[in-house]
C-alpha positions in Angstrom: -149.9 115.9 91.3 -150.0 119.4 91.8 -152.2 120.8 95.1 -154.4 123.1 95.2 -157.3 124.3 97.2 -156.8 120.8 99.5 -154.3 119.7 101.6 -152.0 116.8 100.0 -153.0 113.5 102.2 -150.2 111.8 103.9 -150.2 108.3 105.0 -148.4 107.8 108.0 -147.3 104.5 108.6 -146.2 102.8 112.0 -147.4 106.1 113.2 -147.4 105.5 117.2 -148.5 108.7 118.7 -147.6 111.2 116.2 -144.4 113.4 116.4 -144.8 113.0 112.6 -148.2 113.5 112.2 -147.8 117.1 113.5 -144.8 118.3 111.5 -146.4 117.0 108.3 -149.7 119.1 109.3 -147.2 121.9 109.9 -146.1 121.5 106.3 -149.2 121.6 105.0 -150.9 117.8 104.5 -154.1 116.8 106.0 -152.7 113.3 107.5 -154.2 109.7 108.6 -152.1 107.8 110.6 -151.8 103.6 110.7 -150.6 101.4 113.7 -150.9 98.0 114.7 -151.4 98.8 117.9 -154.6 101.5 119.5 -152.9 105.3 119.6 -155.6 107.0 122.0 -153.2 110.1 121.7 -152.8 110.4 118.2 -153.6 113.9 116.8 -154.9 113.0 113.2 -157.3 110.8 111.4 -156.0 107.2 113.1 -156.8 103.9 111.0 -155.7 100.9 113.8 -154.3 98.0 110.7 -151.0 96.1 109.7 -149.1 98.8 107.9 -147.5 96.1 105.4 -150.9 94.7 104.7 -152.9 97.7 103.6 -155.3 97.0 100.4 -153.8 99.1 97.6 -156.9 100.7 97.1 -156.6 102.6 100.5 -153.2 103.1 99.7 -154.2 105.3 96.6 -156.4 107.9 98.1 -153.2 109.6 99.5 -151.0 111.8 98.0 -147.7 111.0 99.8 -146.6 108.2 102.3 -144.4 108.5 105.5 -143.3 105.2 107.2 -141.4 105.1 110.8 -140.9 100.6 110.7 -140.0 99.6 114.2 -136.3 101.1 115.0 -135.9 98.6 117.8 -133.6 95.8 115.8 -131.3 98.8 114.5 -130.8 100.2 117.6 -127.5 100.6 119.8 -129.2 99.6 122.9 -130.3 96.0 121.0 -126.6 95.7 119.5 -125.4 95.9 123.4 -128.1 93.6 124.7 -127.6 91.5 121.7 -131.2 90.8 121.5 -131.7 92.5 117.8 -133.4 89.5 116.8 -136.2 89.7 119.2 -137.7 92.6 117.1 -138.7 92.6 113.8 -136.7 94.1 110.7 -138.8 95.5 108.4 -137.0 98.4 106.8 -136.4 96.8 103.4 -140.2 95.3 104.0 -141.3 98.8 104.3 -139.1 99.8 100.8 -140.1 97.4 98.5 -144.4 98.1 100.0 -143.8 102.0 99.5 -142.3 101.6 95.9 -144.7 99.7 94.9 -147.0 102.4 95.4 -145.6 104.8 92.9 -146.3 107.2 95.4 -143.7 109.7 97.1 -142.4 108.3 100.3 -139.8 108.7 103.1 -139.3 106.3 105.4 -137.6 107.5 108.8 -135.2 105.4 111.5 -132.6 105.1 113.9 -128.7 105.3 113.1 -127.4 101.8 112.0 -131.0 101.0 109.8 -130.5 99.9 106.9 -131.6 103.3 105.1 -130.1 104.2 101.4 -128.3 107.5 100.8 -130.7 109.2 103.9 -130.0 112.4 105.6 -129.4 112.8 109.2 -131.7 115.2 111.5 -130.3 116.6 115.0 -132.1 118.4 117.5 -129.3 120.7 117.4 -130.3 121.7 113.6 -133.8 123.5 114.5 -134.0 126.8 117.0 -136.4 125.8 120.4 -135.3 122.0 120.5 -133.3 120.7 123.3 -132.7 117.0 122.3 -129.7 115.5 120.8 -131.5 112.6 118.6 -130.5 111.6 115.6 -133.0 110.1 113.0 -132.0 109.0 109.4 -133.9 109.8 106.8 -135.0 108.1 103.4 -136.7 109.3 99.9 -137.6 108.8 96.5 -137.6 112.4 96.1 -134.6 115.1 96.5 -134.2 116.2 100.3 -131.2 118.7 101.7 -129.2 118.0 104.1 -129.7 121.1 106.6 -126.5 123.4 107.3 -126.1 122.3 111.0 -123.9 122.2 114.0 -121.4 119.4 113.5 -122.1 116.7 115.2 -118.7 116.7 117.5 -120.1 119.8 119.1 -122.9 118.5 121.0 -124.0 120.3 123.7 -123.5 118.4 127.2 -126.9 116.8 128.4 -129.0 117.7 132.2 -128.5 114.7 133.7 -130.0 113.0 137.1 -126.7 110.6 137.7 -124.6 111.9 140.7 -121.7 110.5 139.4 -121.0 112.5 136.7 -118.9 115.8 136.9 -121.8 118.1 135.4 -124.2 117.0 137.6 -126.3 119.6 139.5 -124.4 122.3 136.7 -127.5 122.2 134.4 -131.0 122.8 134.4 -134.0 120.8 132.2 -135.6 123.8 131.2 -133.0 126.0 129.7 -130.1 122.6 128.6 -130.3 120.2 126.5 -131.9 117.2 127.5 -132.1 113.0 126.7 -135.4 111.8 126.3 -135.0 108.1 126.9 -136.3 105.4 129.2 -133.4 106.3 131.4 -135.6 109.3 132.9 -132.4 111.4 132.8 -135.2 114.7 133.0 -138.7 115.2 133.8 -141.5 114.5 131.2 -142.3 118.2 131.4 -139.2 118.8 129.9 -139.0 116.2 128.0 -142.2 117.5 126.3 -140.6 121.2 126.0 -137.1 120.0 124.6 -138.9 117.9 121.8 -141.9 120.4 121.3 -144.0 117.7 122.0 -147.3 118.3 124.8 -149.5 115.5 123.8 -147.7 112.1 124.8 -147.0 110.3 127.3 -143.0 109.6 128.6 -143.3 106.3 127.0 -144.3 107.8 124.0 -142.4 110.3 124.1 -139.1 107.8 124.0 -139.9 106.6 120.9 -141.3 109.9 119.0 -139.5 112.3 116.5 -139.7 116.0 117.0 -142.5 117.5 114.6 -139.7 119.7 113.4 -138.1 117.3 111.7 -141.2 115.9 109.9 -141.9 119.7 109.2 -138.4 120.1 107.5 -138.9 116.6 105.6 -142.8 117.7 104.9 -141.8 121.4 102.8 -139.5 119.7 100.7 -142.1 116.9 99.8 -144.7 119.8 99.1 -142.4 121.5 96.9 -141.7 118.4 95.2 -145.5 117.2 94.8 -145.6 120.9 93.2 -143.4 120.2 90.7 -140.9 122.9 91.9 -137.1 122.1 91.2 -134.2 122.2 93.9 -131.2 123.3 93.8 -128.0 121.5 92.9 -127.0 121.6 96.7 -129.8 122.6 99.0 -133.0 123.3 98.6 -134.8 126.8 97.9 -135.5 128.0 101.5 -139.1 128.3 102.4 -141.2 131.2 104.2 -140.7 130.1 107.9 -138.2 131.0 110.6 -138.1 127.3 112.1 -137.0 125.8 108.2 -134.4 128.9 107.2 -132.6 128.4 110.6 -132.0 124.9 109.5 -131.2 125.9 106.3 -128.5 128.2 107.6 
């Protein structure tokens, strides 16, 4: 498929309240999001269904497909609590829907999902974000890894908790910041740090920064335009925000 007066439509699956959604815009889709549950904040078209129990002929009116399955059962906090099994696991679910479609898809998680070959995203990989959250990233398609600040150089976090040493040394607005249900900032800066003005806190917890859906999004453009990447990263596109990741 090669776009061209319209906007490529995205499906975006298990959208909640749509850091997606934004960053796909950004890139240039026109997007409809799908959740189980009502999403009164959600900034695009919003369909309220089952996500693995869409009829195929919806399914084929899009161009694309983006699917966030629960992360809950993959996460650290479940591993800890050992309660993983009290939330569903529907990664491989989600895979064997999405290839079904012959569509292009990516399907987005936590560290410790069961994702194939995926690329990792870091708040510390785009200028203006302020969150260190790692989301994993899976395609049928080609997508770089950015050039990125390793990973062992994380910034230090602002944190609210008197007992450790940096505390009262950093500020919300200006260092980075956790955005978790441990309220370690305020959701004002929450919102700034992910570039997110639209959710709520709880939302917010769960949400991806649009700048990594943007990131993901340009290289599934150029792909659904039939334009080749490179052997090791991907031809950089036109915007400030994607050739700072690029390095």
């Amino acid at each position: 498929m090669r776009p061209g007066t319209r906007r490529p439509k995205l499906l975006d699956l298990f959208c909640c309240a749509g850091g997606a959604a934004v960053g796909y815009e950004r890139a240039g889709f026109d997007v409809t999001g799908v959740d189980k549950e009502p999403q009164p904040n959600y900034p695009c078209h919003f369909v309220q269904a089952d996500a693995l129990t869409l009829d195929a002929a919806f399914i084929a009116g899009f161009d694309a497909i983006h699917a966030s399955p629960p992360c809950q059962h993959y996460s650290d906090l479940a591993k800890r609590n050992g309660n993983a099994e009290d939330w569903p696991d529907l990664v491989d679910d989600t895979r064997t829907m999405l290839q079904a479609t012959g569509k292009p898809w990516v399907i987005e998680n936590v560290e410790g999902a069961p994702l194939r070959s995926p690329i990792v995203l870091c708040g510390t990989m785009f200028p203006g974000l302020r969150v260190i959250r790692h989301r994993l990233f899976e395609a049928n398609f080609p997508i770089a890894q950015p050039h990125h600040i390793p990973h062992a150089e994380h910034p230090r976090c602002h944190t609210l908790d008197k007992r450790k040493g940096h505390y009262g040394k950093t500020c919300e607005w200006t260092d980075y910041v956790s955005v978790n249900g441990g309220g370690n900032c305020s959701v004002a800066a929450a919102r700034d740090a992910m570039g997110i003005d639209w959710m709520t806190k709880r939302e917010i917890n769960e949400a991806i920064p649009p700048a990594y859906a943007e990131y993901v999004g340009r290289q599934l453009m150029r792909h659904l335009r039939g334009e080749t990447h490179g052997k090791d990263r991907v031809k950089r596109a036109h915007t400030p925000l994607f050739e700072a990741a690029c390095g």
